[in-house]
C-alpha positions as CSV (number, residue, x, y, z in Angstrom):
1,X,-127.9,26.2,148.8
2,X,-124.9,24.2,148.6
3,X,-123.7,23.5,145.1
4,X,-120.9,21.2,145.3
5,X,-120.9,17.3,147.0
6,X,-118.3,14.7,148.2
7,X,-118.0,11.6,147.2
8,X,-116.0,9.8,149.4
9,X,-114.9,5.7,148.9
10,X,-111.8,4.4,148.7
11,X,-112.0,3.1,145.0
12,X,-109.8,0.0,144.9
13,X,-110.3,-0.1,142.0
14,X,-113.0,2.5,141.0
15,X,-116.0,0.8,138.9
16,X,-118.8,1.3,136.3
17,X,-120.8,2.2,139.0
18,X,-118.7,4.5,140.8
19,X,-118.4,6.2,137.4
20,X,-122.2,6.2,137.0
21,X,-123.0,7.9,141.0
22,X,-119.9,10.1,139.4
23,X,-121.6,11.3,136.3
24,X,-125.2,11.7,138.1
25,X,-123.6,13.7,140.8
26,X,-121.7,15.8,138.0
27,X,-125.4,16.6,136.5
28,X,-126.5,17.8,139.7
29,X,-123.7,19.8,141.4
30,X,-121.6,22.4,139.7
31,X,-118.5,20.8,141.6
32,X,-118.0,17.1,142.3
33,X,-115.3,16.2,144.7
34,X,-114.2,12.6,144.7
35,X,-112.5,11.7,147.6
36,X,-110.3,8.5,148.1
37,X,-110.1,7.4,151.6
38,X,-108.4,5.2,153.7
39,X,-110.7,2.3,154.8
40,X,-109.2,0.6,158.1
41,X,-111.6,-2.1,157.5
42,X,-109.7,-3.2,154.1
43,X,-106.1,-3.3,153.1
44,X,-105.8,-1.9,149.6
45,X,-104.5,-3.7,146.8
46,X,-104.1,-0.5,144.6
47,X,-101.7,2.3,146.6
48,X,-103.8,5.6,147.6
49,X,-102.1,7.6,145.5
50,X,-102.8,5.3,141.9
51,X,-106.3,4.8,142.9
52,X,-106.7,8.7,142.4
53,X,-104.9,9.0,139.6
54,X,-106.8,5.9,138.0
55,X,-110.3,8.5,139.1
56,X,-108.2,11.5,138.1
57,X,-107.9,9.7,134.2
58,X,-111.5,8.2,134.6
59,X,-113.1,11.5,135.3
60,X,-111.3,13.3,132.9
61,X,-114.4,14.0,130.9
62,X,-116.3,15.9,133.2
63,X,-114.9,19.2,133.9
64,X,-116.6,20.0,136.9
65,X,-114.8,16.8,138.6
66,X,-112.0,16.5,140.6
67,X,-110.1,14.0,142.7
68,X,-108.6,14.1,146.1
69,X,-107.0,12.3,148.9
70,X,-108.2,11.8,152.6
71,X,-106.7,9.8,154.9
72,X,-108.4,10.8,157.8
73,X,-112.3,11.0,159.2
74,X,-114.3,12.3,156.6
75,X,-116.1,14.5,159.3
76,X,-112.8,16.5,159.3
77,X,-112.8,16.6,155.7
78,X,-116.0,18.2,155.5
79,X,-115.2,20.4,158.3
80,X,-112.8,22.2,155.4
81,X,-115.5,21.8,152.6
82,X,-118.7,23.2,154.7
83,X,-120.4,23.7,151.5
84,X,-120.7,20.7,150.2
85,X,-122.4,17.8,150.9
86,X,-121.5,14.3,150.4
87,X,-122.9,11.5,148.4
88,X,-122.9,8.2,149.1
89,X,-124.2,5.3,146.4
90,X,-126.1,2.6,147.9
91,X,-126.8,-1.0,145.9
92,X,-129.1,-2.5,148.6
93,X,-131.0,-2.0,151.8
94,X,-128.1,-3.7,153.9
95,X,-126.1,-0.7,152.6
96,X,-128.9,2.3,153.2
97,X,-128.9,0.7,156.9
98,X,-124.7,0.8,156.8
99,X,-124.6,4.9,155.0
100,X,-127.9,6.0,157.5
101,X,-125.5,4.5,160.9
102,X,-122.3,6.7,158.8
103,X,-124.5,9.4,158.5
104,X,-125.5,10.0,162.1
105,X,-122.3,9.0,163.6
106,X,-120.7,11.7,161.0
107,X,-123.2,14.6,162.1
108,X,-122.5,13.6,165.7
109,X,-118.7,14.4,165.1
110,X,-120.0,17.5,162.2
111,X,-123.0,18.3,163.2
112,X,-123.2,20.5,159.9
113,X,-122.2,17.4,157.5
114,X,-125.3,16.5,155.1
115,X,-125.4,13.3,153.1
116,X,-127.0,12.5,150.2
117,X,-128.2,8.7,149.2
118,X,-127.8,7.4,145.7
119,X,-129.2,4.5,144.4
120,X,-127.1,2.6,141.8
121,X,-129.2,1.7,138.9
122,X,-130.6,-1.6,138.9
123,X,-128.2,-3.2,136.1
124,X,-125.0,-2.0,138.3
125,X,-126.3,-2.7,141.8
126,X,-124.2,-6.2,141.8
127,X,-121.1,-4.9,140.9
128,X,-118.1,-4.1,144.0
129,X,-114.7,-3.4,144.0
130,X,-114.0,-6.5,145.9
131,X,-116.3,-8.1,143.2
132,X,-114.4,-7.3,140.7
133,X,-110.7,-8.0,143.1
134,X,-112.0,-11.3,143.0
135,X,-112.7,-11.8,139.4
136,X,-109.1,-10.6,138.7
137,X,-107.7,-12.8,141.3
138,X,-109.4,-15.8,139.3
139,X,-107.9,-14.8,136.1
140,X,-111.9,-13.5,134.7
141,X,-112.8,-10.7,132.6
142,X,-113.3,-7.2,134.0
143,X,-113.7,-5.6,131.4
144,X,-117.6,-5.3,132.1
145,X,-117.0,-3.5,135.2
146,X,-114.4,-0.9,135.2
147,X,-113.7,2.3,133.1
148,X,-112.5,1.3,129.7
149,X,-110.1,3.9,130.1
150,X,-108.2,2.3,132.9
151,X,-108.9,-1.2,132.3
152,X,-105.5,-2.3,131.0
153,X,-103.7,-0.4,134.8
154,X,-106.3,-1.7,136.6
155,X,-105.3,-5.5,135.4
156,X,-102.0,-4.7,135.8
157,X,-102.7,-3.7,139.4
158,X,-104.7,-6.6,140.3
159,X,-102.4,-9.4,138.7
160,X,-99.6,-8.5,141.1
């Protein structure tokens, strides 16, 4: 049985909902690993390294939770954690179809890697990190959708 889980994403910035695929994950698992990666596909507003710290303050209730960096394939990753499995948050059936292709292209390259689909809860399954880029970028609240705790960096971040 493995008692500890990944959960990869690269966070920029880390949401409500991240928090809540967090907190489920930290009610499961004895040991949540949070993982911010390096997404080709997007240029990060907020640098690697404050986008963990940001998770690393944001987490800081739950003490079975802790936050690294990855800027590589997250098959290798899990090639050092082999007892854990990763979990991956999914708002809507375009994204199941997206995490089931990541899933089978990651055992191809692991063939040991196991992932675990969340659903976000119905009231969160709208909000993004590029949802809430964009709301900044047009001067709007965010205060709805990201950790109270790091609000106030995560509009400093965003207004630059």
């Amino acid at each position: 049985m493995k008692n500890r889980c990944v959960f990869p994403g690269s966070f920029d910035p880390v949401t409500v909902g991240h928090m809540n695929l967090i907190e489920r994950a930290a009610g499961i698992f004895d040991e949540v690993i949070v993982t911010v990666m390096v997404n080709i596909r997007k240029t990060g507003t907020i640098p690697a390294e404050h986008r963990a710290r940001l998770l690393e303050k944001a987490c800081g209730e739950f003490s079975n939770v802790s936050v690294e960096q990855w800027d590589g394939l997250l098959a290798d990753y899990m090639r050092m954690h082999p007892d854990a499995v990763v979990i991956r948050g999914v708002r809507s059936t375009a994204e199941f179809e997206q995490e089931i292709t990541a899933s089978a292209i990651n055992r191809s390259i692991y063939a040991d890697m196991e992932t675990l689909l969340m659903p976000s809860t119905e009231e969160l399954s709208c909000i993004s990190s590029s949802a809430v880029r964009e709301i900044a970028a047009f001067g709007g609240d965010i205060g709805a959708y990201v950790p109270a705790s790091v609000r106030k960096e995560i509009e400093q971040y965003l207004k630059k």
